[in-house]
C-alpha positions in Angstrom: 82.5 101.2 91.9 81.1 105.1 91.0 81.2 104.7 87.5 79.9 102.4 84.9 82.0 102.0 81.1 79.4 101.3 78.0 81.7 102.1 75.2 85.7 101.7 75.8 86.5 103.9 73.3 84.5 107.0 75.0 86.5 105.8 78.5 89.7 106.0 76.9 88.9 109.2 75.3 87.6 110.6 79.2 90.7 109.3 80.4 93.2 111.3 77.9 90.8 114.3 79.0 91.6 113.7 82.7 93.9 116.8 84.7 95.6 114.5 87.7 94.9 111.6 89.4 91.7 112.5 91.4 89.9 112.9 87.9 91.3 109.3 86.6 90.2 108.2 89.8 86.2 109.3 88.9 86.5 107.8 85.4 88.0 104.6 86.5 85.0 104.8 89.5 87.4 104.7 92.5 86.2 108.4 93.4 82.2 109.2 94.0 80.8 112.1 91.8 79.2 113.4 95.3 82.8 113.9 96.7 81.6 111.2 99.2 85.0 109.3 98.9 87.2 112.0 99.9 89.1 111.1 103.1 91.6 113.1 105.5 92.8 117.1 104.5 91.1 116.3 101.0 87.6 116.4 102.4 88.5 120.1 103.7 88.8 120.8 100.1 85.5 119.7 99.0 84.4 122.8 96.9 88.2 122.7 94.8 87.3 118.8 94.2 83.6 119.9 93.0 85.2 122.3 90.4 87.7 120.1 89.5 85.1 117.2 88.8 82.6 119.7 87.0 85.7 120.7 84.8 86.3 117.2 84.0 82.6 116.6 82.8 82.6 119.6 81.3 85.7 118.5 79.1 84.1 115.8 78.1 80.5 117.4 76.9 82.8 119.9 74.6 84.7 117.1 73.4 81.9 114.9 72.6 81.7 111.8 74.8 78.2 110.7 75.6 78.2 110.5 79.9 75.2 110.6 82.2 74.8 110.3 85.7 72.6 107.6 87.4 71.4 106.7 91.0 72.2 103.7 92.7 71.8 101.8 95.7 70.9 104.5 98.3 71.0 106.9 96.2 74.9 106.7 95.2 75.8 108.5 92.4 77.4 106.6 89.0 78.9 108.3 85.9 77.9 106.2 83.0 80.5 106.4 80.2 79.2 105.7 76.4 75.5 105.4 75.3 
């Protein structure tokens, strides 16, 4: 998993934020915040995915909800939801 959920009520709030599946898909921590995870023509895209996920956390500053990013395991990047 790529992200980590402290407060449900800041998840459910990133999730209404969310424009399309590939940004659920970073809040629900099925996608990396590297842009590691993206397979086939979608990696050929890379630099549309990286604006599309700086959007997203960009969305969610404006709108309020505490996030952070941490390191994991060999260096793997996690969004943490909530404080």
């Amino acid at each position: 998993m790529y992200s980590k959920i402290l407060c449900e009520d800041a998840y459910r709030k990133a999730l209404a934020l969310c424009k399309g599946t590939y940004q659920e898909n970073l809040i629900r921590g099925f996608e990396s915040l590297s842009g590691a995870t993206l397979r086939g023509r979608a990696k050929q895209y890379g630099a549309q995915y990286k604006r599309s996920r700086d959007n997203l956390l960009k969305r969610m500053t404006q709108a309020g909800i505490p996030w952070r990013e941490e390191r994991g395991p060999h260096g793997k990047r996690i969004l943490v939801i909530g404080e």
